[in-house]
ZAMARGU-4260 file (C-alpha; in steps of 0.2 Angstrom, whole numbers, plus 5000, padded with zeros to 4 digits):
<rodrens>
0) 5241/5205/5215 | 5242/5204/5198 | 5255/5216/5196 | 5263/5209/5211 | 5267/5193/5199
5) 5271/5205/5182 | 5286/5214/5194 | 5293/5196/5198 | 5291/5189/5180 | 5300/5203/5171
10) 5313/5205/5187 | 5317/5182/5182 | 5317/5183/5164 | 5326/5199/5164 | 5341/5195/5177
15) 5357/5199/5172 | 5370/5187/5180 | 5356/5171/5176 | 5360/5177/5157 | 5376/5179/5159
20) 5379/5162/5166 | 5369/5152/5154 | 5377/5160/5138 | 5394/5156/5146 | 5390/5139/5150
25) 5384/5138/5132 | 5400/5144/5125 | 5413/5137/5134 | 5417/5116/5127 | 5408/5103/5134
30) 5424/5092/5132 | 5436/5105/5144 | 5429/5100/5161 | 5434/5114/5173 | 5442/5105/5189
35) 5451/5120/5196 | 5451/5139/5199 | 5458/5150/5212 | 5460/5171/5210 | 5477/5169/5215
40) 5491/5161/5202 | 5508/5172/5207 | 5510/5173/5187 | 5512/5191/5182 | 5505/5188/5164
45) 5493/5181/5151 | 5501/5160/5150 | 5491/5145/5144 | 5499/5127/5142 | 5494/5109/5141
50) 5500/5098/5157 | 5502/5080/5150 | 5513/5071/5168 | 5512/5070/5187 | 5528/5079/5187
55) 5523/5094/5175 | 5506/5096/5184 | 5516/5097/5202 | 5529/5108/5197 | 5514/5119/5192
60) 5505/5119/5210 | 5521/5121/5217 | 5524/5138/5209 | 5505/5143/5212 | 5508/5137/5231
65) 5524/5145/5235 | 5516/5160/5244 | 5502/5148/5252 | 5501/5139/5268 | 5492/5128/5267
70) 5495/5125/5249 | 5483/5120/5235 | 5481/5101/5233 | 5487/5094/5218 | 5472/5086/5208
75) 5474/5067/5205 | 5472/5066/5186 | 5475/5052/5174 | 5484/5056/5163 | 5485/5041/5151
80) 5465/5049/5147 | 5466/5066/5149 | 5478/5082/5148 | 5475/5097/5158 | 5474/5114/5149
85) 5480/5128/5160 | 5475/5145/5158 | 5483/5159/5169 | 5475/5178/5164 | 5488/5187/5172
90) 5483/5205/5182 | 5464/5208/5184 | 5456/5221/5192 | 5439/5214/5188 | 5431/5198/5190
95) 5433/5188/5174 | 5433/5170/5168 | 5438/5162/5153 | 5429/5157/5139 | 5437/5140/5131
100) 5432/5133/5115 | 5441/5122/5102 | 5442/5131/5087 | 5448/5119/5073 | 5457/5102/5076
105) 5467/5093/5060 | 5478/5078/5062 | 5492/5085/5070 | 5486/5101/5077 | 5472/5110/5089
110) 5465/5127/5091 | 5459/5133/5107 | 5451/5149/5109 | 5452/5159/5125 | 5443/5174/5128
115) 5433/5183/5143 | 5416/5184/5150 | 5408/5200/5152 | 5419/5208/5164 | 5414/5218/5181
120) 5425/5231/5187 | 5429/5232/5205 | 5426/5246/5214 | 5441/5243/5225 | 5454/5241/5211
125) 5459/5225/5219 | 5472/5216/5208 | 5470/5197/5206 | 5479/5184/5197 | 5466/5170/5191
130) 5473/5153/5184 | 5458/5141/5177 | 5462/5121/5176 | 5454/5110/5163 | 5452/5093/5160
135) 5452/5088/5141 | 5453/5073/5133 | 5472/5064/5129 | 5479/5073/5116 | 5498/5074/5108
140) 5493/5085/5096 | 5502/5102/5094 | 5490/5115/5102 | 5490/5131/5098 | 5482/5147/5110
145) 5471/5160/5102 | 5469/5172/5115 | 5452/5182/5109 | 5453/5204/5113 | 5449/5208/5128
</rodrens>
């Protein structure tokens, strides 16, 4: 019995994907609030952006949703609080997810970081185009993207 209970300690404390998991939720910002995510964006390549309006934020959706139906709903957002940071990785033939962290923030300028988790090749090759949606606080400061190696 006892080495019953040694087996299933050392199997919890030494679980991959419960590490994995709490170092990414460790790194990524508490301030981005992650509001929406799907594997499929229809953009062929690496693309992050900051939506500040309605109009910006649909005109977004409506590209991602051009080869849906039904579409995507478009996230109500206030945008006199908040801005939403897109980030779109482009073609992935493993499943990934962005890290994003403010770097440095000055006066008129903000760096935001964006890198990816450990990444697990798929067997299958499958090709997928993620896009990430976060929520950050109101900003009209002039971002700027580092996109980390991957």
């Amino acid at each position: 019995m006892k080495h019953v209970i040694i087996i299933l300690l050392a199997c919890l404390t030494s679980c991959k994907a419960q590490k994995e998991g709490q170092s990414e939720a460790e790194q990524q910002d508490e301030n981005m609030i992650l509001i929406d995510h799907d594997g499929y964006s229809g953009i062929d390549a690496f693309e992050a952006s900051i939506i500040q309006d309605e109009k910006s934020l649909r005109s977004f959706y409506g590209k991602i949703n051009q080869t849906r139906k039904p579409g995507l709903p478009v996230p109500s957002i206030n945008f006199s609080e908040n801005s939403l940071l897109i980030v779109c990785l482009g073609p992935q033939n493993s499943t990934v997810s962005p890290i994003v962290r403010k770097e440095s923030e000055s006066d008129g300028e903000m760096v935001i970081s964006i890198a990816l988790s450990d990444t697990t090749k798929s067997e299958n090759q499958i090709i997928s185009y993620p896009f990430y949606i976060y929520k950050i606080p109101q900003t009209s400061k002039k971002v700027d993207f580092r996109k980390k190696d991957w």
